[in-house]
C-alpha positions in Angstrom: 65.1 -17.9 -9.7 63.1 -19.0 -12.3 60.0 -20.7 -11.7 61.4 -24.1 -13.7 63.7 -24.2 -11.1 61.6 -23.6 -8.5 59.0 -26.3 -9.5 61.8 -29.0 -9.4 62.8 -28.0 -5.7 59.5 -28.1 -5.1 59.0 -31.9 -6.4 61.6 -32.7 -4.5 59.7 -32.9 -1.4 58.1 -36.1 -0.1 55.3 -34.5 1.9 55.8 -36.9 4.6 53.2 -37.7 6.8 55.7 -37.0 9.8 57.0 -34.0 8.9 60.6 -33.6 10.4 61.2 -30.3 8.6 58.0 -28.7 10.5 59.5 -30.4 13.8 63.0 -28.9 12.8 61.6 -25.2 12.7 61.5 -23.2 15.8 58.3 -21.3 14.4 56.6 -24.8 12.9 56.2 -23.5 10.0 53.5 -25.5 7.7 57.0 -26.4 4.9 55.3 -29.3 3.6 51.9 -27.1 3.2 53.7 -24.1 1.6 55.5 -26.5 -1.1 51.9 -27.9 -2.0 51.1 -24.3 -2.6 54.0 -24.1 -4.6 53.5 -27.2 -6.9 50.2 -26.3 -7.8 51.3 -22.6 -8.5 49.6 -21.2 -6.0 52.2 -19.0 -4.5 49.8 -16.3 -3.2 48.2 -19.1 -0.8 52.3 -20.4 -0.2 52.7 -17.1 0.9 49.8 -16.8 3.5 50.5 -20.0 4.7 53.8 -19.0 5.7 52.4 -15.7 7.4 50.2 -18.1 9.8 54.0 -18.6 12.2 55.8 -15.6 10.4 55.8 -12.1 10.6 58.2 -10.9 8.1 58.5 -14.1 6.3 60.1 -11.9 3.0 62.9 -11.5 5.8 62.8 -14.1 7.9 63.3 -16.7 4.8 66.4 -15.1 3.9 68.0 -15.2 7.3 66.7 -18.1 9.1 69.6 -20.7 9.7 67.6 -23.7 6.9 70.6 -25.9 7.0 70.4 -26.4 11.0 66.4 -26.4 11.2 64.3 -27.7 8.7 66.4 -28.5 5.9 68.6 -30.4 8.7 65.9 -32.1 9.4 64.7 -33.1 5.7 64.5 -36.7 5.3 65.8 -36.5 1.7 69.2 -35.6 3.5 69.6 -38.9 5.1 70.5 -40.5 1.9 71.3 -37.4 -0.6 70.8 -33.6 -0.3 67.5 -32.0 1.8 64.7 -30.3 0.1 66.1 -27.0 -0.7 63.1 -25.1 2.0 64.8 -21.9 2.2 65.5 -21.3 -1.3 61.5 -22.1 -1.4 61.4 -19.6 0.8 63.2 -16.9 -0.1 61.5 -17.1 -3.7 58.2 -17.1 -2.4 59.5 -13.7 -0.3 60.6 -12.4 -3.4 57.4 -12.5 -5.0 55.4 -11.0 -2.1 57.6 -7.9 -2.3 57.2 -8.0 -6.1 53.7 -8.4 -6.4 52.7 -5.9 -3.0 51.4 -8.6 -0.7 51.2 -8.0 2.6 54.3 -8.0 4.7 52.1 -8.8 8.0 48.9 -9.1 8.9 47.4 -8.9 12.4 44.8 -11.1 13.2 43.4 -9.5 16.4 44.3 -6.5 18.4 45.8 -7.2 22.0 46.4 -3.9 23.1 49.4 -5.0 23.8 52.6 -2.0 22.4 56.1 -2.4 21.2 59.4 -0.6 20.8 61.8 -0.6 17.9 65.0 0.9 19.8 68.2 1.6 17.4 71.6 1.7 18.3 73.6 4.6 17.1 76.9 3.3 15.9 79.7 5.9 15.7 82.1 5.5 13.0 84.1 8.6 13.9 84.9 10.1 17.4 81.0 10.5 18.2 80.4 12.7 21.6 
């Protein structure tokens, strides 16, 4: 996406006071904060906005479900078509992975540990 394009999805939002698309996300998400970011080309800042509520947001803006969340919740969409949020998104991932930002940060240790467990998958007569 080119960043023409991106700056007119961007001025498409309203940065309403209530913020419905922030209510519409499970994680809150800052949306309206992020696009600021984004119309003053400050993607860098978009970005670490977005890792306050998200851990992989390169990933999670790709898969989250926008159209039920907070583009479902866009006021835009009452009268037209919602602010185009995960697009926003996604292009904002793009350019963390491009430039070498940070996937995650950790703000404080816990001392709290976690497990990533795969499933094997057998495609032909495993044992």
């Amino acid at each position: 996406m080119e960043i023409e394009e991106v700056k007119e999805l961007a001025d498409r939002c309203l940065s309403c006071a209530a913020k419905p698309c922030k209510s519409g996300c499970p994680l809150s998400n800052d949306i309206t904060g992020f696009i600021k970011y984004i119309k003053n080309n400050e993607y860098r800042k978009a970005y670490e906005l977005l890792l306050d509520t998200t851990v992989l947001q390169p990933i999670c803006g790709r898969i989250c479900p926008h159209k039920k969340q907070c583009e479902g919740s866009c006021i835009r969409g009452i009268k037209g078509e919602s602010v185009s949020i995960g697009k926003l998104e996604a292009f904002i991932g793009d350019m963390a992975i491009k430039e070498g930002w940070k996937i995650n940060t950790i703000k404080e240790k816990n001392n709290k540990k976690i497990a990533v467990v795969r499933r094997r998958t057998c495609w032909n007569n495993c044992k």
